[in-house]
PDB file with one MODEL, atoms N, CA, C and O in Angstrom:
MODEL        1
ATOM      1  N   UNK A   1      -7.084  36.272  21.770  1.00  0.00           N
ATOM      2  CA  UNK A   1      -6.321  35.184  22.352  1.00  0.00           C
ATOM      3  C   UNK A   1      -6.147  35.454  23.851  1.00  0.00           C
ATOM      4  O   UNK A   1      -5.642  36.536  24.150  1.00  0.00           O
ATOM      5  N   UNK A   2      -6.480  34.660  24.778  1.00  0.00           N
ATOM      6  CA  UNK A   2      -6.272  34.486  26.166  1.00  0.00           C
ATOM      7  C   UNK A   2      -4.668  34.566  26.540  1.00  0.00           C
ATOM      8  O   UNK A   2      -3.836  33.664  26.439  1.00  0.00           O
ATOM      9  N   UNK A   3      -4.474  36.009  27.033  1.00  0.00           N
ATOM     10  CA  UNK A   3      -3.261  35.846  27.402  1.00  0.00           C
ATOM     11  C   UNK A   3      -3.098  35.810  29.236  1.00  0.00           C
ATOM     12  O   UNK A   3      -4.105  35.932  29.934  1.00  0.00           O
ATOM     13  N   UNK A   4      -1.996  35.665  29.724  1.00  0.00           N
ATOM     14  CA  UNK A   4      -1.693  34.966  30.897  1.00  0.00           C
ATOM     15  C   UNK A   4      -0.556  35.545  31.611  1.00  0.00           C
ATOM     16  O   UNK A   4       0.591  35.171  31.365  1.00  0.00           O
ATOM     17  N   UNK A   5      -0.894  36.687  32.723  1.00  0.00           N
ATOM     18  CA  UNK A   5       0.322  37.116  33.579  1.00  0.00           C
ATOM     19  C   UNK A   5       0.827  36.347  33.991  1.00  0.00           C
ATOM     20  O   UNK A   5      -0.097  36.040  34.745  1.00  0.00           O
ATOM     21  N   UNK A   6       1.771  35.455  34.282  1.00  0.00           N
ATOM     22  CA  UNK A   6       2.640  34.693  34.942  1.00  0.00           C
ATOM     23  C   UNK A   6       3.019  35.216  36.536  1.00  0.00           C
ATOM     24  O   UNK A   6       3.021  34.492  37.531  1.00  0.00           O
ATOM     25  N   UNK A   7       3.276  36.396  36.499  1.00  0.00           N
ATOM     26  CA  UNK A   7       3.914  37.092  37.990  1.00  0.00           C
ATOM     27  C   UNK A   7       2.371  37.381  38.534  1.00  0.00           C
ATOM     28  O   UNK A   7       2.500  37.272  39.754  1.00  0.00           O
ATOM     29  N   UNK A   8       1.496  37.577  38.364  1.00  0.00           N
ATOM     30  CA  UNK A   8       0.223  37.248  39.379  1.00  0.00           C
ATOM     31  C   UNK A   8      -0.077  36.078  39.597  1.00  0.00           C
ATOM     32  O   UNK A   8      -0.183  35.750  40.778  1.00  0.00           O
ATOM     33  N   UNK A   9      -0.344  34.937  38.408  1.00  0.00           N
ATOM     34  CA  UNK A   9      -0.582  33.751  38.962  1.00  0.00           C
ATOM     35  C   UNK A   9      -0.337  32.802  40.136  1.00  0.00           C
ATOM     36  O   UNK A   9       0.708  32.167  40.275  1.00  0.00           O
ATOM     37  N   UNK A  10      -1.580  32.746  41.132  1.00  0.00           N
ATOM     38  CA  UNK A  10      -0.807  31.771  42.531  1.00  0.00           C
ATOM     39  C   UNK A  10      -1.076  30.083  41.887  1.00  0.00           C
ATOM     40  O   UNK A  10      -0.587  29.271  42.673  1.00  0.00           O
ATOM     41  N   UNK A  11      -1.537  29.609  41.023  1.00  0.00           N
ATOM     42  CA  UNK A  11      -1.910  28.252  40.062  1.00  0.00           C
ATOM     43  C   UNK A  11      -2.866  28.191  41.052  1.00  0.00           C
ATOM     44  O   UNK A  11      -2.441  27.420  41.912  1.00  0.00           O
ATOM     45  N   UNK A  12      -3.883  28.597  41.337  1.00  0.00           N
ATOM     46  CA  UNK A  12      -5.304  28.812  42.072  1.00  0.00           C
ATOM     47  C   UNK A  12      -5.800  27.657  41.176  1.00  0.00           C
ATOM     48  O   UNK A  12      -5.410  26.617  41.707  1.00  0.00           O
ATOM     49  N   UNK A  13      -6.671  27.313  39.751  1.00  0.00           N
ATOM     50  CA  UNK A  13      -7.178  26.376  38.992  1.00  0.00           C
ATOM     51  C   UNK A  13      -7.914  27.020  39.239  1.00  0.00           C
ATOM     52  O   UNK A  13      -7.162  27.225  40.192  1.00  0.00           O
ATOM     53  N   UNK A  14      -9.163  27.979  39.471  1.00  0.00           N
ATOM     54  CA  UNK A  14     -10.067  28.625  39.249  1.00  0.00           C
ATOM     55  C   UNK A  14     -10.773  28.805  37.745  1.00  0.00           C
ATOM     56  O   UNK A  14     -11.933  29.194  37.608  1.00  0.00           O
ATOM     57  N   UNK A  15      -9.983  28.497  36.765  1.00  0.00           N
ATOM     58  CA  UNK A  15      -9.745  28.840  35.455  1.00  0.00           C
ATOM     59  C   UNK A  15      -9.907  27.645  34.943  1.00  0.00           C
ATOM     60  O   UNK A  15     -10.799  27.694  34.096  1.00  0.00           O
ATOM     61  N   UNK A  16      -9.290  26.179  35.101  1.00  0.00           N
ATOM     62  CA  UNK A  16      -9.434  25.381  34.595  1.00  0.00           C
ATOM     63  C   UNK A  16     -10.638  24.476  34.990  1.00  0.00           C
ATOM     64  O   UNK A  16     -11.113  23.525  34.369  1.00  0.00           O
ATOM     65  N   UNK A  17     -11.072  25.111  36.390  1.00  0.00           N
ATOM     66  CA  UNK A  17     -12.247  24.281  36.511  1.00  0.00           C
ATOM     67  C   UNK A  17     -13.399  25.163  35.672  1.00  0.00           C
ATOM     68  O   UNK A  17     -14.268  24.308  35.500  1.00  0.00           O
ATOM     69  N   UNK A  18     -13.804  26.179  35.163  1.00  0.00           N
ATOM     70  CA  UNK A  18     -14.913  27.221  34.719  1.00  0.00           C
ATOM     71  C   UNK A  18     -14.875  26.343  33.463  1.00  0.00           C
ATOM     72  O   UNK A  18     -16.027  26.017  33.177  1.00  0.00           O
ATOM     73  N   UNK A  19     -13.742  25.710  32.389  1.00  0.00           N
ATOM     74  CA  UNK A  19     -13.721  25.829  31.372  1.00  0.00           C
ATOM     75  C   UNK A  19     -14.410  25.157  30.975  1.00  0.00           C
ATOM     76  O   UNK A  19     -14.597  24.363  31.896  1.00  0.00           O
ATOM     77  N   UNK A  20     -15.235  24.750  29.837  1.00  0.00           N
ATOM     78  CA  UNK A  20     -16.186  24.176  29.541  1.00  0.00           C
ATOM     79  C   UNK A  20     -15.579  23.130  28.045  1.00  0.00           C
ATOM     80  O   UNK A  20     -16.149  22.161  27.544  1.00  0.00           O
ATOM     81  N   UNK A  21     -14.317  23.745  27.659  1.00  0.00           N
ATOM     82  CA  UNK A  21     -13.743  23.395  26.442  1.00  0.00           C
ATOM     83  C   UNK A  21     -12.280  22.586  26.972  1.00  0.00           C
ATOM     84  O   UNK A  21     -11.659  22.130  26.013  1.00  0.00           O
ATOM     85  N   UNK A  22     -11.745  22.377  28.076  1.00  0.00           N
ATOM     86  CA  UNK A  22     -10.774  21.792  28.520  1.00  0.00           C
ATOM     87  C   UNK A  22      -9.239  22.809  27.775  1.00  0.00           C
ATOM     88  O   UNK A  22      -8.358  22.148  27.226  1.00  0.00           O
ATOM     89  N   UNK A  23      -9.134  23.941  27.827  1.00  0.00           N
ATOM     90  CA  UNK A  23      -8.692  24.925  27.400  1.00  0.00           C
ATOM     91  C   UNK A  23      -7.672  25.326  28.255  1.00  0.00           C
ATOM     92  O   UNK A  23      -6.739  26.002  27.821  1.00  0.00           O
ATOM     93  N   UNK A  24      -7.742  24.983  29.441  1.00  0.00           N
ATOM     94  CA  UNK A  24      -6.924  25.646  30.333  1.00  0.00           C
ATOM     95  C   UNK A  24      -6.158  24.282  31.078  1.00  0.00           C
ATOM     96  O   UNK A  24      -6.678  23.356  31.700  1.00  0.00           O
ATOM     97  N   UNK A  25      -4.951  24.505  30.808  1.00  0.00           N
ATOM     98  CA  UNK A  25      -4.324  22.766  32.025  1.00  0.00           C
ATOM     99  C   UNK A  25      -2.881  23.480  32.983  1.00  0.00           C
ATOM    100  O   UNK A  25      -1.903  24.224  32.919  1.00  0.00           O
ATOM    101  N   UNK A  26      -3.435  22.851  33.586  1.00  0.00           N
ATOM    102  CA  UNK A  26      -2.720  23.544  35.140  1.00  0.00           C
ATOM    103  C   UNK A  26      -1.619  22.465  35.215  1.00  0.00           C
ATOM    104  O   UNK A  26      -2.021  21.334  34.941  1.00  0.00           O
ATOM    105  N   UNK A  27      -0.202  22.592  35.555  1.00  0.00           N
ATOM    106  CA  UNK A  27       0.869  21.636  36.581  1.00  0.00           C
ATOM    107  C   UNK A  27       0.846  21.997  37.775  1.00  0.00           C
ATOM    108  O   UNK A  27      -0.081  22.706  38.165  1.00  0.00           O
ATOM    109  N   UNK A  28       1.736  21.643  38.529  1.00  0.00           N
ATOM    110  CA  UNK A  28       2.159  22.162  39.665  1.00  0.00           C
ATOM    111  C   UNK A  28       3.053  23.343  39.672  1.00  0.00           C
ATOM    112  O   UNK A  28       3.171  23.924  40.751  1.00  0.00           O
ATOM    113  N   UNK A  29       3.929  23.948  38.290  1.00  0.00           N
ATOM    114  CA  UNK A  29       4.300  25.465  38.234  1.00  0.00           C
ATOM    115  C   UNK A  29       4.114  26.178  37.289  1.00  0.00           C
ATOM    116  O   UNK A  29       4.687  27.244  37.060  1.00  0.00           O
ATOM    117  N   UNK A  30       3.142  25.559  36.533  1.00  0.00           N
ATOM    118  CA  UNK A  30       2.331  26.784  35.244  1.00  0.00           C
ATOM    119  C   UNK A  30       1.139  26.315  34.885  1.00  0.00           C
ATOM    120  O   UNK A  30       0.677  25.181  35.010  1.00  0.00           O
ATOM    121  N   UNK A  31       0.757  27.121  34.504  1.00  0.00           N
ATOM    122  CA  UNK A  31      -0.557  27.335  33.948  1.00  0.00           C
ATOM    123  C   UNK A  31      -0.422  27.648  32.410  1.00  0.00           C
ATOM    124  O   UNK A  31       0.401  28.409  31.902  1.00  0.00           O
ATOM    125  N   UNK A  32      -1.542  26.799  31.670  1.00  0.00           N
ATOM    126  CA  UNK A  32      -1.592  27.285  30.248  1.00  0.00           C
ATOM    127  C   UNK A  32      -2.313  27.605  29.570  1.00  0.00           C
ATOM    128  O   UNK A  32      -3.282  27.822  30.298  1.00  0.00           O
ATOM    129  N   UNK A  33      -2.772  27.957  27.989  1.00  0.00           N
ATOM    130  CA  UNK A  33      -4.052  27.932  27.348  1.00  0.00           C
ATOM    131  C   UNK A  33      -3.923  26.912  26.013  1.00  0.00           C
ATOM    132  O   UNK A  33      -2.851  26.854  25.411  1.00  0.00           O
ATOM    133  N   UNK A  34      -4.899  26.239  25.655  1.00  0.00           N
ATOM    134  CA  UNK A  34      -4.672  24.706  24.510  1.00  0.00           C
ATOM    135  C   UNK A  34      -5.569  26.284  23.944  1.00  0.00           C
ATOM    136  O   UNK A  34      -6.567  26.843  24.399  1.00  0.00           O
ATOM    137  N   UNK A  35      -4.619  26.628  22.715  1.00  0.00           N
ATOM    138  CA  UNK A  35      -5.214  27.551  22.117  1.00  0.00           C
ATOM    139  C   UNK A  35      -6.014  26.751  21.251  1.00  0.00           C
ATOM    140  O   UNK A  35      -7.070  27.222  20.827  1.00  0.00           O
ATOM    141  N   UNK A  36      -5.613  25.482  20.899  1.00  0.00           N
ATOM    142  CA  UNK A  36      -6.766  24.990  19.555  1.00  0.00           C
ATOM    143  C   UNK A  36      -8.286  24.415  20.283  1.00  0.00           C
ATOM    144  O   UNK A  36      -9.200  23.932  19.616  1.00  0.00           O
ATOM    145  N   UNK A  37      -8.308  24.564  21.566  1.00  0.00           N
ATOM    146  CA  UNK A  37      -9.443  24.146  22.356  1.00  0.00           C
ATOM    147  C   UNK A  37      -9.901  25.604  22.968  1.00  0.00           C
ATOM    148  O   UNK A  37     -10.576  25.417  23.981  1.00  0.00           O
ATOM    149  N   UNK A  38      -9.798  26.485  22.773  1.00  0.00           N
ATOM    150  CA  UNK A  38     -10.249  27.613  23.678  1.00  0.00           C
ATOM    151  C   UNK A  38     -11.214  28.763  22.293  1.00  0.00           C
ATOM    152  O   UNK A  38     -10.887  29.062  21.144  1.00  0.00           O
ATOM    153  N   UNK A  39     -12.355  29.095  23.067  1.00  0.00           N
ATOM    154  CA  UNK A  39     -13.403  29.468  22.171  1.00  0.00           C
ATOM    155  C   UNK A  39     -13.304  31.032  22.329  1.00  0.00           C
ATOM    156  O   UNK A  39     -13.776  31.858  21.547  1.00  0.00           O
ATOM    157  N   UNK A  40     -12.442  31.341  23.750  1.00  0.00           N
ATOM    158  CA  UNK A  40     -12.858  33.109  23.731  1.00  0.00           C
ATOM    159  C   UNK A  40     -13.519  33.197  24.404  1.00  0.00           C
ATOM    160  O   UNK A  40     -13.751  34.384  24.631  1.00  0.00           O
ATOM    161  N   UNK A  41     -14.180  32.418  25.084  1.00  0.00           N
ATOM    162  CA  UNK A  41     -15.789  32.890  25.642  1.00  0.00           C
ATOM    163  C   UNK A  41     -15.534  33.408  27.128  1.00  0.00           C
ATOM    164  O   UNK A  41     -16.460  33.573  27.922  1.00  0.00           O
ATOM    165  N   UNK A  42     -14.257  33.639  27.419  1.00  0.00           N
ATOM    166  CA  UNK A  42     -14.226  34.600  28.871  1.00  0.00           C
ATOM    167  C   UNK A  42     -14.467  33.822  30.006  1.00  0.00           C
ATOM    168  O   UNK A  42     -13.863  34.296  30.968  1.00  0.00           O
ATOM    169  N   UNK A  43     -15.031  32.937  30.250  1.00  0.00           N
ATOM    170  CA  UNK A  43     -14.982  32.010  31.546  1.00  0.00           C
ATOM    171  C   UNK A  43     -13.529  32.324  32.398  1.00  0.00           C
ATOM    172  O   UNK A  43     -13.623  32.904  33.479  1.00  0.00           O
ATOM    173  N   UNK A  44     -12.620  32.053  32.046  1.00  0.00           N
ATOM    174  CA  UNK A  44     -11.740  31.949  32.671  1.00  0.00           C
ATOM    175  C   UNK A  44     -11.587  33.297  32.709  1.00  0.00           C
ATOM    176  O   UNK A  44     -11.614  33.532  33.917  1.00  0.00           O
ATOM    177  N   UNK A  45     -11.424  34.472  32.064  1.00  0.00           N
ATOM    178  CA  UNK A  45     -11.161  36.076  32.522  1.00  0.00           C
ATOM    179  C   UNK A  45     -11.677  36.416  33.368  1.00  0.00           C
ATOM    180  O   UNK A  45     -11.133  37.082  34.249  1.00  0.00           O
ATOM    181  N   UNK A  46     -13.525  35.891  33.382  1.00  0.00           N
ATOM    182  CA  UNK A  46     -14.201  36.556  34.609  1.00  0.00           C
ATOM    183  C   UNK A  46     -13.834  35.661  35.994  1.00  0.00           C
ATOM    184  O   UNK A  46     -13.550  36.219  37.054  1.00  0.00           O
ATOM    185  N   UNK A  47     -13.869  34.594  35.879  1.00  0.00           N
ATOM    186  CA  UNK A  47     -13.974  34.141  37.285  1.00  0.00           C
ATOM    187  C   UNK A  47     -12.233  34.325  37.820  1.00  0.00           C
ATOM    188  O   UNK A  47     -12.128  33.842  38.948  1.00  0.00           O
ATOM    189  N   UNK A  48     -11.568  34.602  37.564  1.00  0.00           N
ATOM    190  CA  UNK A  48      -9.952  34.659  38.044  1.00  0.00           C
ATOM    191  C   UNK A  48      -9.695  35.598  38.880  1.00  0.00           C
ATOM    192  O   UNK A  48      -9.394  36.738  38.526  1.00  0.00           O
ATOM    193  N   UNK A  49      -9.818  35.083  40.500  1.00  0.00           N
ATOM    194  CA  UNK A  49      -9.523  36.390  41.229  1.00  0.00           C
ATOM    195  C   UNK A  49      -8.546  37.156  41.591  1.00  0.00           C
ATOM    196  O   UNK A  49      -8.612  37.875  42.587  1.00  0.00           O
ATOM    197  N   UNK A  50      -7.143  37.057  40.524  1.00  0.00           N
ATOM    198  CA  UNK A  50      -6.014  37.966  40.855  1.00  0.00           C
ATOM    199  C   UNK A  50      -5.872  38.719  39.061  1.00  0.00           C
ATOM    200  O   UNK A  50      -4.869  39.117  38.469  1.00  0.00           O
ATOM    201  N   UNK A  51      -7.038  38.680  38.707  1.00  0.00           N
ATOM    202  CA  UNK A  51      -6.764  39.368  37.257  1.00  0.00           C
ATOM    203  C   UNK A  51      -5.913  38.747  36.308  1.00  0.00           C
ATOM    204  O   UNK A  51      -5.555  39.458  35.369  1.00  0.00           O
ATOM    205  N   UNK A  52      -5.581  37.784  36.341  1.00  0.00           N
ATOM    206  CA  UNK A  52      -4.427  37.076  35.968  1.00  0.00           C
ATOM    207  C   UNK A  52      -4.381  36.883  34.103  1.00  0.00           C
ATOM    208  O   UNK A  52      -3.437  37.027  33.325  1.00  0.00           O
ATOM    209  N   UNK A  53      -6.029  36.453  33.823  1.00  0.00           N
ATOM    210  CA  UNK A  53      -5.989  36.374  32.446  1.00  0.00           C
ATOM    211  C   UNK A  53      -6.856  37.936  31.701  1.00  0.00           C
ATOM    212  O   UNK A  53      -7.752  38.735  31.973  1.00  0.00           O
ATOM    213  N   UNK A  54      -5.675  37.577  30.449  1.00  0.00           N
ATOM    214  CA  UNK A  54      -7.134  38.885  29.507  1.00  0.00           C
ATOM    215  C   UNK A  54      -6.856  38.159  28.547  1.00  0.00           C
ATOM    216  O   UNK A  54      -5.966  37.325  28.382  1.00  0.00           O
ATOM    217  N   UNK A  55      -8.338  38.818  27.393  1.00  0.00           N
ATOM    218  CA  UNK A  55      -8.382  38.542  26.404  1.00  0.00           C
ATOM    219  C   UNK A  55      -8.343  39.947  25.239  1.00  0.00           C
ATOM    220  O   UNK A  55      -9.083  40.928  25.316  1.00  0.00           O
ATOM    221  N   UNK A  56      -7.414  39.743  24.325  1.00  0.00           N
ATOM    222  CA  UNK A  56      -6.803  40.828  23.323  1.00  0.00           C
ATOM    223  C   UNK A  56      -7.541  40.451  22.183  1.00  0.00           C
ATOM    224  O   UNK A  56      -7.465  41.315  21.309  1.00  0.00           O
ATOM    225  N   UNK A  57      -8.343  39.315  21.821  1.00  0.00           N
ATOM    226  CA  UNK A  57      -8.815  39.225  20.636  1.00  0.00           C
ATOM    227  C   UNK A  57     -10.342  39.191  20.542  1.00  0.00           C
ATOM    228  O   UNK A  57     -10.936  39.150  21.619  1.00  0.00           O
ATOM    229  N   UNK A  58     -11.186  39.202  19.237  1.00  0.00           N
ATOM    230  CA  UNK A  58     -12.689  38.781  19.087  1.00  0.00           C
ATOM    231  C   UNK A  58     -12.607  37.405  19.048  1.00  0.00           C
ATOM    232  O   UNK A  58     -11.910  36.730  18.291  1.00  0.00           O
ATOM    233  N   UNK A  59     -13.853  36.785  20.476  1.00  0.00           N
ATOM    234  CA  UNK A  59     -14.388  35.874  20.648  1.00  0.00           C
ATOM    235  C   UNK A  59     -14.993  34.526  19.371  1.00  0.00           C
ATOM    236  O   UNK A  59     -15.871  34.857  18.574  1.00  0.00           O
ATOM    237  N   UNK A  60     -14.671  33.729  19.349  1.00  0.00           N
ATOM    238  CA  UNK A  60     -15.676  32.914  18.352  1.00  0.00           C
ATOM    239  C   UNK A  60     -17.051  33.007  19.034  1.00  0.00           C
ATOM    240  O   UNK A  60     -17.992  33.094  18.245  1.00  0.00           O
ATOM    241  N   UNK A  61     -17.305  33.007  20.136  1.00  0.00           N
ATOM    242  CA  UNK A  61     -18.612  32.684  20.761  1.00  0.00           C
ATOM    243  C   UNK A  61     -19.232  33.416  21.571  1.00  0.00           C
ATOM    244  O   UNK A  61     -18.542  33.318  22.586  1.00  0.00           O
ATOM    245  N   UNK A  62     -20.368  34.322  21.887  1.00  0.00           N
ATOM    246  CA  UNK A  62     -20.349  35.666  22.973  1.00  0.00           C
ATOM    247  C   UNK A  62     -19.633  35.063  24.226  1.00  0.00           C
ATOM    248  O   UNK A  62     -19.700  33.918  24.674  1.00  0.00           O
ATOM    249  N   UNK A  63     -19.009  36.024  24.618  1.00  0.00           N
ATOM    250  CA  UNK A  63     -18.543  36.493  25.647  1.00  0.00           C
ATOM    251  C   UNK A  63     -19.283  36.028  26.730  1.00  0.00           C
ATOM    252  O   UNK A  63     -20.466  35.840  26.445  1.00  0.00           O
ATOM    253  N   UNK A  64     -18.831  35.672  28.394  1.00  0.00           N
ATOM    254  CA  UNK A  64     -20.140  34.725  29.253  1.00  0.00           C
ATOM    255  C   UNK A  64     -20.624  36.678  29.944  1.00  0.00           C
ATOM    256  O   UNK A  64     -21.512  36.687  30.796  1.00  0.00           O
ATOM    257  N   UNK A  65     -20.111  37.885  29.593  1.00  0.00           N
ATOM    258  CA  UNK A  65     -20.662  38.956  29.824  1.00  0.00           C
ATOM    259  C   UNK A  65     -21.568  39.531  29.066  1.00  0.00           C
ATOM    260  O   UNK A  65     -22.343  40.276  29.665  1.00  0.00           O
ATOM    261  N   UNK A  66     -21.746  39.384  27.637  1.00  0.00           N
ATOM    262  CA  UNK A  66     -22.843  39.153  26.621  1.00  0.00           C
ATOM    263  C   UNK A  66     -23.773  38.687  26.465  1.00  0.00           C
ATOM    264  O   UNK A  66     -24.705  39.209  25.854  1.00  0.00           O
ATOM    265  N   UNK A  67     -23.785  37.584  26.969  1.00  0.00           N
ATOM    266  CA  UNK A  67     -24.702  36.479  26.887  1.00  0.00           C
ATOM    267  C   UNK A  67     -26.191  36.621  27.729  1.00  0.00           C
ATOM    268  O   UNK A  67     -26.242  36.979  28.905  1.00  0.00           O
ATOM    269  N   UNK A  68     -27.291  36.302  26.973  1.00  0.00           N
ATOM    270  CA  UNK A  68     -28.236  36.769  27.864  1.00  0.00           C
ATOM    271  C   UNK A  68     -28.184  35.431  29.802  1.00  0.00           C
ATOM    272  O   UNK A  68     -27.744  34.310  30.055  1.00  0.00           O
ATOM    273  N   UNK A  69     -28.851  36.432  30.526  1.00  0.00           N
ATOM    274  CA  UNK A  69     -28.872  36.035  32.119  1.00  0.00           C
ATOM    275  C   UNK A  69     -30.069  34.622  31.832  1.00  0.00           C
ATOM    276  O   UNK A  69     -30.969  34.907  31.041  1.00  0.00           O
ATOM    277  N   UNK A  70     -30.096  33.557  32.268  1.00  0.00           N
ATOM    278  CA  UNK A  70     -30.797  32.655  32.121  1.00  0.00           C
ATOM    279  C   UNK A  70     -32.403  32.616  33.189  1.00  0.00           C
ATOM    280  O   UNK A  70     -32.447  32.351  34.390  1.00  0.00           O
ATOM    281  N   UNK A  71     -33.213  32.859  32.564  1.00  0.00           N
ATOM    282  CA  UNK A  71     -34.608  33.009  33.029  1.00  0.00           C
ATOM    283  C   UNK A  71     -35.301  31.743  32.842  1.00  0.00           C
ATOM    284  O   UNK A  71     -35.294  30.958  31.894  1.00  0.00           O
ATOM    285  N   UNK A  72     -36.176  31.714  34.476  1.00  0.00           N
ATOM    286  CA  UNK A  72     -37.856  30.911  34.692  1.00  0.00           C
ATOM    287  C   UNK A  72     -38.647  31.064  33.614  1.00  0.00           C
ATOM    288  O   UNK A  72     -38.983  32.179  33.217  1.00  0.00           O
ATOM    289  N   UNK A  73     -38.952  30.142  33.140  1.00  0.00           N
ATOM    290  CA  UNK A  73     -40.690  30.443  32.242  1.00  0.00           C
ATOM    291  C   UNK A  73     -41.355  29.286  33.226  1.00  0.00           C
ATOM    292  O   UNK A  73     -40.958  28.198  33.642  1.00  0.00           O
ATOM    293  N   UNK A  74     -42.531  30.042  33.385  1.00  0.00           N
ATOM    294  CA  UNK A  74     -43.970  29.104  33.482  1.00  0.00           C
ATOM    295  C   UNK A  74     -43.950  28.199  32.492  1.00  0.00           C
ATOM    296  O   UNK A  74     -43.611  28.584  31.373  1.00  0.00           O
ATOM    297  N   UNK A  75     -44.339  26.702  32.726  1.00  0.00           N
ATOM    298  CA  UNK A  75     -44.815  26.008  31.659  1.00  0.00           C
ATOM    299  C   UNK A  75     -46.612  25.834  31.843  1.00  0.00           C
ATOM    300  O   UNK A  75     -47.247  25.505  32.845  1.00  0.00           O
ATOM    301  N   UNK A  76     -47.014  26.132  30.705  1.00  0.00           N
ATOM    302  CA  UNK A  76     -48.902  25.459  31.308  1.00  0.00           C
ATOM    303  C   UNK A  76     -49.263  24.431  30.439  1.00  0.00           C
ATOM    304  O   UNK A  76     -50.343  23.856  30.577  1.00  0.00           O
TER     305      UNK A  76
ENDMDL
END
């Protein structure tokens, strides 16, 4: 489960824009997680530049640090 320092958070949205699942919703003085919309998949842990989120639980979906790096193929 995506948990959430509060005393680091500056509400940057860094986090809610990465999300791909609409998981993360920002006000103007908190920040949250829609736990029934959030997959685990770390978007928001990695890109957050004051450390702000972690995750304490196993992912439903790899991790975006797991995941293979996206490669060119030739087509012929």
């Amino acid at each position: 489960m995506i948990q959430i320092n509060y005393d680091k958070c500056d509400l940057c949205g860094a986090c809610v824009g990465v999300c791909p699942f609409d998981a993360m919703e920002l006000t103007e003085v908190r920040l949250s997680v829609i736990h029934s919309n959030c997959t685990e998949c770390d978007f928001c842990v990695e890109i957050c530049p004051f450390e702000v989120l972690t995750n304490d639980g196993v992912p439903l979906k790899p991790r975006a640090s797991e995941r293979r790096k996206p490669s060119i193929h030739s087509v012929t």
